[in-house]
C-alpha positions as CSV (number, residue, x, y, z in Angstrom):
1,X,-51.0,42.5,-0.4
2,X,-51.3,39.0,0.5
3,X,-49.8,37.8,-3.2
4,X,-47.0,40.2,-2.5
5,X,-46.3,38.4,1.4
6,X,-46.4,35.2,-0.2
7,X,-43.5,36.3,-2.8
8,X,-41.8,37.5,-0.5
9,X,-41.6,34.0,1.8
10,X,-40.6,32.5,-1.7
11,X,-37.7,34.7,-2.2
12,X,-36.5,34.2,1.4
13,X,-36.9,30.7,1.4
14,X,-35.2,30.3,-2.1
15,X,-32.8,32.4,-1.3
16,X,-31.6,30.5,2.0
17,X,-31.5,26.9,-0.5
18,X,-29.3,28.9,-2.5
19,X,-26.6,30.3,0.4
20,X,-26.3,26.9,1.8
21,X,-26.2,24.9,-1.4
22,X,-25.2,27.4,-3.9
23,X,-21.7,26.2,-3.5
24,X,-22.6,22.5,-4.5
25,X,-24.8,23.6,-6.9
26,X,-22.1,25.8,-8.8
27,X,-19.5,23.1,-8.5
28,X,-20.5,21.0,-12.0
29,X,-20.2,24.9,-13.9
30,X,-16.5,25.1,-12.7
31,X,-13.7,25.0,-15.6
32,X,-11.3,23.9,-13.1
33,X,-12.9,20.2,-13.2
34,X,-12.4,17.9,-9.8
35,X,-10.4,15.3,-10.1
36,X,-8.6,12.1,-7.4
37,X,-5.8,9.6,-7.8
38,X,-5.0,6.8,-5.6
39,X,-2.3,4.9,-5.1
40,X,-1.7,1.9,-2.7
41,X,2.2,1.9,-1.6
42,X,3.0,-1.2,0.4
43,X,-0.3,-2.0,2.1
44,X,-0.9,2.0,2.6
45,X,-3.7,4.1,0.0
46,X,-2.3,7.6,-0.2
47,X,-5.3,9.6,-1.9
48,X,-5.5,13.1,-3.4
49,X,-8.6,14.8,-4.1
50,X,-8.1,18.2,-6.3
51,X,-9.5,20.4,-8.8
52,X,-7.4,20.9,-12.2
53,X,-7.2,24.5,-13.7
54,X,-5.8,25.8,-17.3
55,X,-3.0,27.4,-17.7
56,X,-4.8,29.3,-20.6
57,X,-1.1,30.7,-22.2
58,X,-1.2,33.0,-18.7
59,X,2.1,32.6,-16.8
60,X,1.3,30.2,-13.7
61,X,4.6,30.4,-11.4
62,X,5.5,33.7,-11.0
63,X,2.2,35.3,-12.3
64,X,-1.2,34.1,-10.8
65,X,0.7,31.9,-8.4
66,X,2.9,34.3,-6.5
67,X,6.4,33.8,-5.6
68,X,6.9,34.1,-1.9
69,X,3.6,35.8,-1.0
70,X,4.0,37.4,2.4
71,X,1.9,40.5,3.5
72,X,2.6,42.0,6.9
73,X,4.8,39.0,8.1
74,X,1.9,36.4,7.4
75,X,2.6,33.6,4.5
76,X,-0.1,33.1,1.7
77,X,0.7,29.8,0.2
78,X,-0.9,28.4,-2.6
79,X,-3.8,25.6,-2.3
80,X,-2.0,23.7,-4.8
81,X,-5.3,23.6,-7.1
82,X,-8.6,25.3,-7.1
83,X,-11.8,25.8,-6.0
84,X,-12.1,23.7,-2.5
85,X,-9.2,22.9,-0.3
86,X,-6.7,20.0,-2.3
87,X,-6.5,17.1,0.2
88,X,-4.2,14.1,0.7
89,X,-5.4,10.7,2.9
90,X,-3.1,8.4,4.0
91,X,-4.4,4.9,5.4
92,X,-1.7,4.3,7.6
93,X,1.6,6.7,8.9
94,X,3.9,7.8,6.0
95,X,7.2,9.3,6.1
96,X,6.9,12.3,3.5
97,X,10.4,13.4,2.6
98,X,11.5,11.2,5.4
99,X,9.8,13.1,8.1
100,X,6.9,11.2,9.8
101,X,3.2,11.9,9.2
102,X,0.4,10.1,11.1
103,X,-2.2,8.8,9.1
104,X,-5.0,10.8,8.3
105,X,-6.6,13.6,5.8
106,X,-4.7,16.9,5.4
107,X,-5.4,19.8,3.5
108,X,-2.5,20.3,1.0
109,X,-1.1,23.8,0.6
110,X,2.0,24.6,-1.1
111,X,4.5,27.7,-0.6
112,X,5.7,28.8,-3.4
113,X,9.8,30.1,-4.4
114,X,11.3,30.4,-7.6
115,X,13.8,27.5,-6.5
116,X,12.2,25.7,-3.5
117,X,8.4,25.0,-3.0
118,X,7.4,23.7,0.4
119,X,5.1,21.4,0.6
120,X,2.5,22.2,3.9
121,X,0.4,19.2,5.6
122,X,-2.6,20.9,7.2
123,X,-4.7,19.3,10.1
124,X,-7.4,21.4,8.5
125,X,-8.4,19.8,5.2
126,X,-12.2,21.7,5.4
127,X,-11.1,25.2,4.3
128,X,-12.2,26.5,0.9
129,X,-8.6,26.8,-0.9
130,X,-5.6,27.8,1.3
131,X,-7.7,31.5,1.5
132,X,-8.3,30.4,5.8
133,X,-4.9,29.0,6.1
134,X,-3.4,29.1,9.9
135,X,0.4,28.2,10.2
136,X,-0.5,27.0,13.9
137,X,-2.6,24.2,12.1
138,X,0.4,22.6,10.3
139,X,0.7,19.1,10.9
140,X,4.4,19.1,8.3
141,X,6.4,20.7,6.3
142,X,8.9,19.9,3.9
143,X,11.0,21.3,1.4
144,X,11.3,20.0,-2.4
145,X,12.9,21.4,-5.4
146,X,10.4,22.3,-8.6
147,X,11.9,21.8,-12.1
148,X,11.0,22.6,-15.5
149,X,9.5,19.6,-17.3
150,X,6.7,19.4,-20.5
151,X,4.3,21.8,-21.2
152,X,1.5,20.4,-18.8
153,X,-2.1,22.8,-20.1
154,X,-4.2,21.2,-17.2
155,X,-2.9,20.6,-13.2
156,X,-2.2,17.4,-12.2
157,X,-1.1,14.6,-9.8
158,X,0.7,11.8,-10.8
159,X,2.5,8.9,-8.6
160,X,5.8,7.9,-10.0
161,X,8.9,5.8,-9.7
162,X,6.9,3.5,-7.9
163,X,9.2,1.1,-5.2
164,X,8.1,-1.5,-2.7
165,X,7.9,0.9,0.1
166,X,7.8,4.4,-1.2
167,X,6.3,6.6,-4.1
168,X,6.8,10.0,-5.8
169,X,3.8,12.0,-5.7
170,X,4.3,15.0,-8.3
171,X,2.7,18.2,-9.4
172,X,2.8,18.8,-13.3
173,X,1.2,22.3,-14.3
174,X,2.6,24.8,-16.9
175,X,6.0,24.2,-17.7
176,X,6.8,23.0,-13.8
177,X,6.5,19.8,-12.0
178,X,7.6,19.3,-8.1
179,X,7.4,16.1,-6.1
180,X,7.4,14.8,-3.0
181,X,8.7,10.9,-1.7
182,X,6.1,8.9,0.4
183,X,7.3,6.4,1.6
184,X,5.6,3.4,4.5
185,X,7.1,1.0,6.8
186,X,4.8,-2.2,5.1
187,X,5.6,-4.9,7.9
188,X,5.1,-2.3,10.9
189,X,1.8,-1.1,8.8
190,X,0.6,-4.9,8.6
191,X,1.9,-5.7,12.1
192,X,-0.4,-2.6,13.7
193,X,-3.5,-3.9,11.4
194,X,-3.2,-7.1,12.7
195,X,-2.7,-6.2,16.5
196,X,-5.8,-3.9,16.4
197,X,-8.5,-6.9,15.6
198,X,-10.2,-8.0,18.1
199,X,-10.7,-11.3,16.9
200,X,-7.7,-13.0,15.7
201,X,-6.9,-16.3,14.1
202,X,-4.2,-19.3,13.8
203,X,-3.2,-17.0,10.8
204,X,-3.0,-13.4,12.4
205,X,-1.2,-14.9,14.9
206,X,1.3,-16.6,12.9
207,X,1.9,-13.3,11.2
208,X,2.2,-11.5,14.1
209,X,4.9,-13.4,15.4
210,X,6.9,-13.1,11.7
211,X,6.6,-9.8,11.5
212,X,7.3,-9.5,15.0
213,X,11.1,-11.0,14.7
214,X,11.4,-9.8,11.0
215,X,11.1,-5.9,12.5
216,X,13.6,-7.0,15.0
217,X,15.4,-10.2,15.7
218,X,16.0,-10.1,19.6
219,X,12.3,-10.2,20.0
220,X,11.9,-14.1,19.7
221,X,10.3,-14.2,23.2
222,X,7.6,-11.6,22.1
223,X,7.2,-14.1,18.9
224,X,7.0,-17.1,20.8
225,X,4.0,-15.8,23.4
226,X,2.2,-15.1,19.8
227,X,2.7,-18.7,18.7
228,X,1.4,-19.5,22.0
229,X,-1.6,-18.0,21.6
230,X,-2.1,-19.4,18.0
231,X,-1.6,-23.2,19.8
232,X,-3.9,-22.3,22.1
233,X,-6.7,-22.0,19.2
234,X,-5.6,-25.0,17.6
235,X,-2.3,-26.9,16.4
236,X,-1.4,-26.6,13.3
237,X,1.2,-27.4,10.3
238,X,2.3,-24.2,10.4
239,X,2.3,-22.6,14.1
240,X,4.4,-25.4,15.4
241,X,6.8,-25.3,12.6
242,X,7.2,-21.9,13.7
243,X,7.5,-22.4,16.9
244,X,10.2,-25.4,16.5
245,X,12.3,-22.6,13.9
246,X,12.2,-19.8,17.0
247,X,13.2,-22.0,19.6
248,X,15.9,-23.3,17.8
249,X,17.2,-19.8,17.2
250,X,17.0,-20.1,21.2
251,X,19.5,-22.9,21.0
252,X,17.0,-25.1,22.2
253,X,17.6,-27.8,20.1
254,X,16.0,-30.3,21.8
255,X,12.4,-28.9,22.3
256,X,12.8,-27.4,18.8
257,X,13.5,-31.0,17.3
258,X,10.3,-32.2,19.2
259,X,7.6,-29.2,17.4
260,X,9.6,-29.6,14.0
261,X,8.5,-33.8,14.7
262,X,4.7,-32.5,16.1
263,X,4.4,-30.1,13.0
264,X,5.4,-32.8,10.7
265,X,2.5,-35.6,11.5
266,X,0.4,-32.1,10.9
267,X,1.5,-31.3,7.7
268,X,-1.5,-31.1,4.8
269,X,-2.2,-28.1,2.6
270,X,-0.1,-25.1,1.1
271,X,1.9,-24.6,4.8
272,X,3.1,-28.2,4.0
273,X,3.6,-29.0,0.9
274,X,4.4,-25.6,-1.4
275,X,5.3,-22.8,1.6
276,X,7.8,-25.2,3.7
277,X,10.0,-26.7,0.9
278,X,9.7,-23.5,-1.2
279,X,11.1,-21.8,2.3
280,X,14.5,-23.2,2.0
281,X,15.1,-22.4,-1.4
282,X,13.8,-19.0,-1.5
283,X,14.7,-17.9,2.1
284,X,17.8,-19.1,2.9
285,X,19.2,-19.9,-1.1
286,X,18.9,-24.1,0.2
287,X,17.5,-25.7,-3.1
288,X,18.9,-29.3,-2.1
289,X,17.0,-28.9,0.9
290,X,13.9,-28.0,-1.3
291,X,14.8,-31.0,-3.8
292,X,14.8,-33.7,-0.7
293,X,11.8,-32.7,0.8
294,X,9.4,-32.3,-2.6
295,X,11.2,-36.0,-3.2
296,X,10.4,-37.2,-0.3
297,X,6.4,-35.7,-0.7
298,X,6.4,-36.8,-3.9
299,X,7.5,-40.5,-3.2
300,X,4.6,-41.0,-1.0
301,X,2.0,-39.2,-2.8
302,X,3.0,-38.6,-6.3
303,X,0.2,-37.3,-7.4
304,X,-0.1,-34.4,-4.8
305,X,-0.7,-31.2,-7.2
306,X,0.1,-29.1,-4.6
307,X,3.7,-30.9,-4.2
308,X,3.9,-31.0,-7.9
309,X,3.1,-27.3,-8.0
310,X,6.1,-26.3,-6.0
311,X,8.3,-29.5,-7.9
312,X,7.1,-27.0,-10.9
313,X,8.6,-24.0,-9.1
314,X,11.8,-25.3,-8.0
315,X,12.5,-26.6,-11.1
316,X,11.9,-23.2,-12.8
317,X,15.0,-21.8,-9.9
318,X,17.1,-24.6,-11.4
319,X,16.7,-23.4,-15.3
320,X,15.3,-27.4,-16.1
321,X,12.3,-26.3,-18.3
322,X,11.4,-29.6,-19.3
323,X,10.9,-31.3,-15.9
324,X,9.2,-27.8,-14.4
325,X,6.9,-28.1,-17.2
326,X,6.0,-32.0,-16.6
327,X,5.5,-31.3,-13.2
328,X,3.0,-28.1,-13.9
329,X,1.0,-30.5,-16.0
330,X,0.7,-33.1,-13.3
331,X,-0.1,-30.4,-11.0
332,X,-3.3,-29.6,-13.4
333,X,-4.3,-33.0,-13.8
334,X,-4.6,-33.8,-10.1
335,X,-6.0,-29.9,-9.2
336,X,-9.3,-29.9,-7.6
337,X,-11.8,-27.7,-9.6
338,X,-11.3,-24.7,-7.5
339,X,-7.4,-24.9,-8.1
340,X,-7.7,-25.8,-11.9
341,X,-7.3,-22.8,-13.6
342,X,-4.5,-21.7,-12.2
343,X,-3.0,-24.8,-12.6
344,X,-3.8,-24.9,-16.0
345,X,-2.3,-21.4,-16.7
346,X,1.1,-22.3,-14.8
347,X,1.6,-25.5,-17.4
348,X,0.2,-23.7,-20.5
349,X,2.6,-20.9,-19.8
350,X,5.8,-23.4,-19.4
351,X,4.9,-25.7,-22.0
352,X,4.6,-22.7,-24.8
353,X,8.2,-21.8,-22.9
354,X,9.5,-24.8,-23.3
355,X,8.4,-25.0,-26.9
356,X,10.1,-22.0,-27.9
């Protein structure tokens, strides 16, 4: 009797391992294998996490994936995969067919027509497939058109026509693909990383105030109190150049000319000598300017491989391969060791050019 208690507590206990892990456990038997793909638009990493089924010559669309499946008034969509609910992260807010979408994880379900699929952003991304859907947890919807592309055996995700701001993300199973644009706002993304520290630097300040009248020029004042608070850590090169550029675009000329004088006896480093030159020529199409100042660098310390570095570069925007390259190879003679390789690779790279 007492053998046959004992058995008993094994099965009970074994079977309670097996109802809340069974579904882990069972996981590396599925066909349908799980799969992820990331991709980082802007500064933003959009991520989908999915499991891929065959198509196994069955008809997909149509067949085992219903065509506007509605039963007593309630929609059924698809969970755009198998097994556990498909889910997309995004890092920052998107825009997803040019509606906004706060960042976060969403469970990704798709309704399915023969000639529109709609695409459904669920603040529930815990369910098991789309099988506890609840319309009243929908974050977004949108609306994209599928078309016939490849035979595709296995589902899956790709990003495509990839742009600055914005990607496609599309579905390729059977003999259909669909897609969806993501696209991200990079300097608002970057400007709301840089707010949120705590602890912010000459740098994030800076930035802050770049990105502040680059998202919209009427806010030099906002800039400015930024700047302020960079000067407050420490002058610099580079915060009172800035702040001599905004004030002038005050039309205060005369307190402009006096930072642009203070940021001068402050110049050392990249800010100086490769980011302020290179400014004019690449920011406002000046390459005289450019010229005269790298001259002027370059007359008092000639062998500055920073200020040969940028010579390199703005003879590159001229088409003069010969005196790019000369200047490049100065720039690696004079690098320090932690610079060198780089240097080296920008003079290799334009002397082989310049030998062809």
């Amino acid at each position: 009797m007492e053998s046959k208690f004992k058995l008993f507590c094994l099965c009970f206990v074994l079977t309670g391992i097996l109802t809340s892990e069974a579904q882990d456990m069972l996981v590396a038997t599925k066909v349908s294998q799980r799969a992820s793909i990331t991709q980082r638009i802007g500064t933003t990493d959009v991520t989908v996490v999915y499991h891929s089924p065959s198509a196994k010559k069955r008809k997909i669309f149509g067949g085992i994936v219903p065509y506007d499946f509605v039963v007593d008034g309630v929609e059924y969509p698809w969970r755009a995969g198998s097994n556990q609910n498909t889910t997309v992260e995004f890092t920052h807010n998107v825009k997803i067919q040019g509606q906004p979408l706060a960042k976060g994880k969403y469970g990704l379900h798709i309704f399915v027509k023969e000639k529109e699929w709609v695409f459904i952003f669920s603040k529930n991304s815990e369910n098991w497939g789309s099988f506890s859907y609840k319309k009243e947890e929908d974050a977004l919807r949108v609306d994209a058109k599928p078309e016939t592309s490849a035979y595709q055996e296995n589902l899956r995700y790709e990003f495509n026509n990839l742009q600055p701001q914005s990607a496609r993300l599309e579905l390729k199973w059977s003999t259909m693909i669909c897609g969806i644009e993501i696209s991200v706002d990079v300097n608002a993304n970057v400007l709301a990383d840089l707010k949120a520290k705590e602890e912010k630097t000459v740098d994030n300040f800076v930035k802050i105030a770049q990105l502040t009248v680059a998202e919209n020029p009427a806010n030099v004042d906002e800039a400015l109190s930024y700047v302020d608070q960079s000067l407050e850590i420490g002058s610099e090169f580079r915060n009172t150049m800035l702040k001599s550029q905004l004030l002038a675009q005050q039309g205060k000329n005369v307190e402009s000319k006096k930072y642009e004088e203070q940021s001068l006896t402050l110049g050392k480093g990249f800010p100086y000598f490769y980011y302020y030159p290179l400014s004019y020529m690449l920011l406002e199409g000046d390459t005289q300017k450019t010229y005269e100042l790298l001259s002027e660098m370059l007359l008092k310390e000639p062998d500055n491989w920073i200020a040969n570095l940028a010579m390199g570069e703005y003879y590159i925007k001229v088409q003069d391969q010969e005196k790019a390259t000369f200047h490049f190879g100065k720039a690696y003679e004079h690098a320090g060791e932690r610079s060198k390789n780089y240097a080296r690779y920008m003079y290799l790279s334009n002397k082989l050019i310049l030998e062809q």
